[in-house]
BAVEXNU-587207 format. One record per residue (C-alpha): chain; x, y, z. Coordinates in pm, whole numbers, plus 50000, padded with zeros to 5 digits. Example, Ala and Ser with C-alpha at 12.3 -4.5 7.8 and 13.67 -1.06 7.14 Angstrom:
<atoms>
 c  east north    up
 A 51230 49550 50780
 A 51367 49894 50714
</atoms>
This chain:
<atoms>
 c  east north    up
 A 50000 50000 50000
 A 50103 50340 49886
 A 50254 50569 50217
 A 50168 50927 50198
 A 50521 51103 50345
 A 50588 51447 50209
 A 50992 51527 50190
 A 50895 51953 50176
 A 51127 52019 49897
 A 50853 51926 49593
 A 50489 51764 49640
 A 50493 51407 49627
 A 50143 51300 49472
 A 50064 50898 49563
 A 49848 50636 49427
 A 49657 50593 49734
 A 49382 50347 49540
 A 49091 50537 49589
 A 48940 50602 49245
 A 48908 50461 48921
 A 49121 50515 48585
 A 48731 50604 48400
 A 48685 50889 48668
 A 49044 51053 48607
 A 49030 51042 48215
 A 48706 51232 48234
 A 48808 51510 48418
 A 49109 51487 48222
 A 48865 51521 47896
 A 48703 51844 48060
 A 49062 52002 48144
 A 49185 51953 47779
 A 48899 52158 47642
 A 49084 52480 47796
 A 49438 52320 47781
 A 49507 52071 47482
 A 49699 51765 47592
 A 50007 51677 47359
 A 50223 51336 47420
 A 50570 51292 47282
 A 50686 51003 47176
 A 51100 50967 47088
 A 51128 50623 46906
 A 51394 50436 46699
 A 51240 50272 46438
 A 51386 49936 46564
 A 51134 50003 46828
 A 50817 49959 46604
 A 50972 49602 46538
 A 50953 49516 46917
 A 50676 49408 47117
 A 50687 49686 47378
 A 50596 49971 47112
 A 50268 49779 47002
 A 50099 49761 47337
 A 50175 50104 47390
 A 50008 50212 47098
 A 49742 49970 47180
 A 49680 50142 47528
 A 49692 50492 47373
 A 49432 50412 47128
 A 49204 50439 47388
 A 49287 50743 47530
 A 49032 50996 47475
 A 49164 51331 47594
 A 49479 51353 47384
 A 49493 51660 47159
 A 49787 51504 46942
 A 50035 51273 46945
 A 50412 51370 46785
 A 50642 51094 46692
 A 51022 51215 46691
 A 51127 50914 46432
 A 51533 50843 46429
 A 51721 50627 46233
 A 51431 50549 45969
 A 51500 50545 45591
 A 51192 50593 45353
 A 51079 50269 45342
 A 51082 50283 45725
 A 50920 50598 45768
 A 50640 50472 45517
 A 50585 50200 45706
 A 50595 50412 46008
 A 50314 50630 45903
 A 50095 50245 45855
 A 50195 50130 46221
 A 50088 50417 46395
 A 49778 50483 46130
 A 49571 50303 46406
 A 49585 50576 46655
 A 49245 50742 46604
 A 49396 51052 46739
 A 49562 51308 46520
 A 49903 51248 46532
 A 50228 51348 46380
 A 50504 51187 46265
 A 50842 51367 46254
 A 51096 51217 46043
 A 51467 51334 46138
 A 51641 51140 45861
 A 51422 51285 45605
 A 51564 51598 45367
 A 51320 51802 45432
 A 51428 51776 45839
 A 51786 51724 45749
 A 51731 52080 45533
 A 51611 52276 45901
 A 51889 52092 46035
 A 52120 52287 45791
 A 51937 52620 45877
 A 52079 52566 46251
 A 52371 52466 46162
 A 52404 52794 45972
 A 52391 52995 46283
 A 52557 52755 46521
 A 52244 52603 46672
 A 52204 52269 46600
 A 52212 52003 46843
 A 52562 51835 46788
 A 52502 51463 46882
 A 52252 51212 46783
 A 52009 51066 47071
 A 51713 51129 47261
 A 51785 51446 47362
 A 51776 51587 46974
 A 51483 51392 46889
 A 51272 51509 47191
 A 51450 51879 47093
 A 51317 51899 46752
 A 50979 51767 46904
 A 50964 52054 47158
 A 50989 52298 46905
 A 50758 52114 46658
 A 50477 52158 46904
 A 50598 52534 46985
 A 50556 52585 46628
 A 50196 52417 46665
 A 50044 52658 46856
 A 49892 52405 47060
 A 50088 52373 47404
 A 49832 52343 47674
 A 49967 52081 47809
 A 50298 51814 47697
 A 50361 51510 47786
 A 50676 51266 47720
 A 50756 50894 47798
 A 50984 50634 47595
 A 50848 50354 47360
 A 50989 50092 47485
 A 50805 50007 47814
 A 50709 49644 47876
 A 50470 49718 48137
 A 50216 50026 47984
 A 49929 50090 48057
 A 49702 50405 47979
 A 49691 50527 48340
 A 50039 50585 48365
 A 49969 50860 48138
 A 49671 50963 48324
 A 49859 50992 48622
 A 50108 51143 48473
 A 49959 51475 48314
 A 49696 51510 48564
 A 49856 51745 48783
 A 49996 51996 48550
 A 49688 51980 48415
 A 49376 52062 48633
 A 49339 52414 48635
 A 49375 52384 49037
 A 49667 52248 49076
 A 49982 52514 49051
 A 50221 52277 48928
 A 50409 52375 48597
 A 50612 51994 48610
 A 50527 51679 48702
 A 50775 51360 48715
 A 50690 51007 48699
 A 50789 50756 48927
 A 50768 50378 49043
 A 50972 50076 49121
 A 51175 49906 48885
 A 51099 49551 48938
 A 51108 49274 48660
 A 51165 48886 48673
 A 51143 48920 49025
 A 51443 49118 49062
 A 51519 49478 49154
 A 51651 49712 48868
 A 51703 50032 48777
 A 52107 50050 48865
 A 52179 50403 48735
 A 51962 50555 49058
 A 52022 50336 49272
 A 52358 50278 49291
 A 52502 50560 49061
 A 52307 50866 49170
 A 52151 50834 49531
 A 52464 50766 49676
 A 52667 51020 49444
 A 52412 51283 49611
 A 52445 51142 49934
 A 52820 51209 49885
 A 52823 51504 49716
 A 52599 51620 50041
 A 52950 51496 50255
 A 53235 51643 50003
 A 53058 51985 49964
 A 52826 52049 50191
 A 52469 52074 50234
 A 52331 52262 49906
 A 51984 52316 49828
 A 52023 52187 49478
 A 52106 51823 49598
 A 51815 51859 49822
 A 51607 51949 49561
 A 51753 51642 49346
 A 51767 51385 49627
 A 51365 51479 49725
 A 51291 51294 49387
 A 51230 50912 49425
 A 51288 50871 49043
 A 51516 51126 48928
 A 51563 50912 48572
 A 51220 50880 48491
 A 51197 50925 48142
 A 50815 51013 48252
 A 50736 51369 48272
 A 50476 51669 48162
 A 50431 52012 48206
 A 50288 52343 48080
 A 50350 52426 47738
 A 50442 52775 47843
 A 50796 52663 47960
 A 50891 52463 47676
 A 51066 52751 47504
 A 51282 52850 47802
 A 51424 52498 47860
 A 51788 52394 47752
 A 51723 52037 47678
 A 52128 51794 47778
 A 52205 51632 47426
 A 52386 51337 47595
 A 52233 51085 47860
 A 52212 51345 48133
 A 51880 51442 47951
 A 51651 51357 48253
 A 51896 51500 48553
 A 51931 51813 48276
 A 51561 51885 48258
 A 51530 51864 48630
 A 51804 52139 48667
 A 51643 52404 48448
 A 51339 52342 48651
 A 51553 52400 48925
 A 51670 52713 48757
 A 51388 52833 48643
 A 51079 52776 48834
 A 51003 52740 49249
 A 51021 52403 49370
 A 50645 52467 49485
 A 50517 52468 49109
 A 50730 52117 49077
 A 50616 51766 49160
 A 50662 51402 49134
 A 50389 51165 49050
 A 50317 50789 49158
 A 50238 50672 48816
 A 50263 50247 48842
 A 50305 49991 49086
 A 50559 49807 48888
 A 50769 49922 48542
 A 50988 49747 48308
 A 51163 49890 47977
 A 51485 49799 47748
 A 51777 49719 47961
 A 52081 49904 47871
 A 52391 49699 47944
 A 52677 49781 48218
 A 52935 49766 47901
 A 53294 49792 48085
 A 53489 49771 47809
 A 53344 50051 47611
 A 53313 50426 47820
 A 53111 50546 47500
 A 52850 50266 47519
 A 52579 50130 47783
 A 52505 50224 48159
 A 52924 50330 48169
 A 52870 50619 47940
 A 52523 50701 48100
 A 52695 50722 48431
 A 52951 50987 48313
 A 52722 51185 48086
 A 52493 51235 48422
 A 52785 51290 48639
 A 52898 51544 48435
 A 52567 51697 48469
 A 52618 51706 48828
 A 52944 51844 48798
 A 52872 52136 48599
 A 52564 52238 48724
 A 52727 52269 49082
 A 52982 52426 48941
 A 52765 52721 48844
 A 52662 52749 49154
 A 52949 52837 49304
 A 53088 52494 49386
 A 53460 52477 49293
 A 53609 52119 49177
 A 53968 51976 49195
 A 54137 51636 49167
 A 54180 51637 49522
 A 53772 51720 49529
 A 53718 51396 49300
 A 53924 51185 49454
 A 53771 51246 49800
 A 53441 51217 49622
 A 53500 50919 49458
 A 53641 50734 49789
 A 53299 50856 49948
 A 53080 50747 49733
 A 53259 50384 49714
 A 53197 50318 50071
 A 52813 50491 50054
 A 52715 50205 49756
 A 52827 49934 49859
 A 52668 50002 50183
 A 52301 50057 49984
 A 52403 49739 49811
 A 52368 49613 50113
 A 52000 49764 50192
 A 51911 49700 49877
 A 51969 49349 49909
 A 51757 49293 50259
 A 51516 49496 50064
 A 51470 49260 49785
 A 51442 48982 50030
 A 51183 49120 50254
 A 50958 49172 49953
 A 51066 48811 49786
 A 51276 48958 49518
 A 51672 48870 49419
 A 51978 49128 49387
 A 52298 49003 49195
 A 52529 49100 49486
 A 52831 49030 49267
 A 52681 49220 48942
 A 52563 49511 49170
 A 52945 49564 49325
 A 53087 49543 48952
 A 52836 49832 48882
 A 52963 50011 49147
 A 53323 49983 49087
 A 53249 50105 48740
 A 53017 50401 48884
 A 53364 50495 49105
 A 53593 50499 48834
 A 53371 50690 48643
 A 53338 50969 48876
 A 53740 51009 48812
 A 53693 51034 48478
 A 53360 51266 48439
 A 53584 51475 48656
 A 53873 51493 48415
 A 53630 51571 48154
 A 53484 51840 48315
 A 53853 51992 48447
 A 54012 51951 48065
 A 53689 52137 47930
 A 53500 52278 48191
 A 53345 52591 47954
 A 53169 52311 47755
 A 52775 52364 47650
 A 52673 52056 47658
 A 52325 52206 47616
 A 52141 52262 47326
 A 52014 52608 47242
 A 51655 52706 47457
 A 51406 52777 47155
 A 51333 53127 47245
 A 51718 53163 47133
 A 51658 52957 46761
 A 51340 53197 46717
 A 51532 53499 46767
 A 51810 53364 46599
 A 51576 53254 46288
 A 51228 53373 46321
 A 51078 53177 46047
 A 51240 52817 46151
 A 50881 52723 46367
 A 50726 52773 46016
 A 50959 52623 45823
 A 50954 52268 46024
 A 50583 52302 46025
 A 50594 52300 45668
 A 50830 52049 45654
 A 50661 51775 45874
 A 50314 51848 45634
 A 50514 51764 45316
 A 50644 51487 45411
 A 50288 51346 45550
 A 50158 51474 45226
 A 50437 51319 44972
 A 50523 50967 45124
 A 50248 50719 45098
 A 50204 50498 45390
 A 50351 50141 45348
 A 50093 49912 45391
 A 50276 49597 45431
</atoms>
């Protein structure tokens, strides 16, 4: 059963049980007649050949408050992206497909690129980019709404949950974030937050000091929820990571730009499953390893604008800290997942966090050898002042392409 403790840095909003997934979706029907409801969707096209994709767009189907759905498509060729416009033809929704790979996008690619502006590494973070801006250019931001395509365990309230507190008119929330255990195969996951970043923040909190922004960070139970929503008015002002610190980057300009008060975290499913990335040792550019120093980095350089000064002596300490703080939640973790009848991979887990450690060392080398990098890419209020017509443009851009390629229907 759900607990209802509140940490007092952002609202923590539970699934306490008490009504029904019908009741929710109505109200949620009411609230998009003032504020339209637009989900995101970033998706490799090797997802619509997996299993996980179809149920999702099964469960959306049914969904009768969305405004539109946009589909950031990477990695598609023609033939794909035909037969990407059949696949999701069963939404009865109007949706949107964005094709990345196409010449028409690759040509407002080139426009940015022109003026400095485009995002300079492929990923999530571009796709979901280029879909921010696509529904800027819309018009219709009410409300926006992003998960990933590739979770096992959907279901329709997730997104119910999900958007419903950024947006009933009553609320004052701006930004909600999902969150939920990561349990599959009766086994904990989720090794990123659980042994990479709670016990980085717990020993940030000891190498530093107490600062308000790892408060703010530690007060959310899922920072790397790839679940979130929020008012469409903010999506120009936010500098979206281009690497794998996409979901600790968002969190920071909400940190940055908005009081914690308008900011909350959502209980959005008992249980949740999705692609498993692996720890990949060998390879710093590949897997959970390169996710670990992409969001450490994050870390790094957003303390470091607020005034927190970093040395090797500082990293070393840090990294000695946070060695000792893992292995002792590797521990907890372990009684946890036998009190509840569940398994850890002690050995696995301890080989995750000697990876995590080393990888501190060298996010921290990274960030001393370049530490006036952007890894940012440009808010769109800058690309529309920069290039005025680009909104249009992409607009335009997205139509022709719906318009010229036929649907495969194979």
């Amino acid at each position: 059963m759900a607990d209802f403790h509140q940490n007092g840095v952002v609202a923590t909003l539970h699934n306490l049980r008490e009504r029904s997934l019908d009741r929710m979706e109505k109200e949620l029907a009411v609230f998009s007649q003032e504020k339209p409801i637009t989900l995101i969707l970033p998706s490799l096209y090797s997802e619509l050949e997996a299993p996980a994709l179809d149920h999702i767009v099964q469960e959306l189907s049914q969904v009768p408050y969305l405004a539109e759905i946009v589909i950031g498509l990477d990695q598609a060729d023609e033939r794909q992206f035909q037969h990407a416009k059949h696949y999701f033809s069963r939404l009865p929704q109007k949706h949107t497909i964005i094709w990345h790979d196409g010449p028409r996008m690759r040509g407002i690619d080139d426009k940015l690129k022109a003026e400095d502006l485009s995002p300079d590494q492929p990923g999530k973070g571009r796709n979901v980019w280029f879909c921010m801006g696509y529904v800027l250019g819309s018009g219709r931001q009410g409300v926006v709404a992003l998960h990933d395509c590739d979770i096992v365990t959907y279901s329709r309230d997730m997104l119910a949950r999900l958007v419903y507190p950024v947006a009933n008119p009553r609320f004052p929330y701006v930004f909600s974030k999902g969150y939920y255990p990561r349990i599959a195969e009766r086994s904990l996951n989720g090794r990123v937050t659980r042994l990479l970043v709670t016990p980085l923040l717990l020993s940030l909190e000891k190498v530093i000091g107490n600062h308000a922004y790892i408060d703010y960070l530690k007060a959310f139970r899922y920072p790397l929820a790839g679940e979130f929503a929020m008012q469409g008015q903010i999506l120009s002002d936010i500098r979206i990571p281009s690497d794998w610190g996409l979901e600790i980057g968002v969190l920071s300009e909400l940190w940055r730009n908005q009081s914690s008060r308008k900011v909350c975290q959502v209980d959005i499913a008992d249980s949740y499953d999705h692609k498993h990335q692996p720890l990949s040792p060998e390879d710093a550019a590949k897997g959970l390893s390169r996710m670990s120093i992409d969001i450490t980095k994050a870390l790094y350089r957003k303390l470091a604008t607020d005034g927190v000064v970093f040395s090797q002596d500082t990293f070393r300490t840090l990294k000695a800290t946070y060695y000792r703080t893992a292995l002792d939640l590797v521990e907890i973790y372990h009684h946890d997942a036998r009190m509840n009848g569940l398994t850890t991979d002690r050995h696995r887990e301890e080989q995750a966090v000697e990876l995590f450690a080393a990888n501190l060392i060298d996010a921290g080398n990274v960030y001393l050898e370049n530490p006036n990098a952007t890894p940012f890419m440009p808010s769109w209020s800058r690309v529309q002042s920069a290039l005025p017509d680009l909104l249009r443009d992409m607009q335009q851009a997205v139509r022709l392409d719906a318009e010229d390629t036929p649907a495969a229907t194979g």
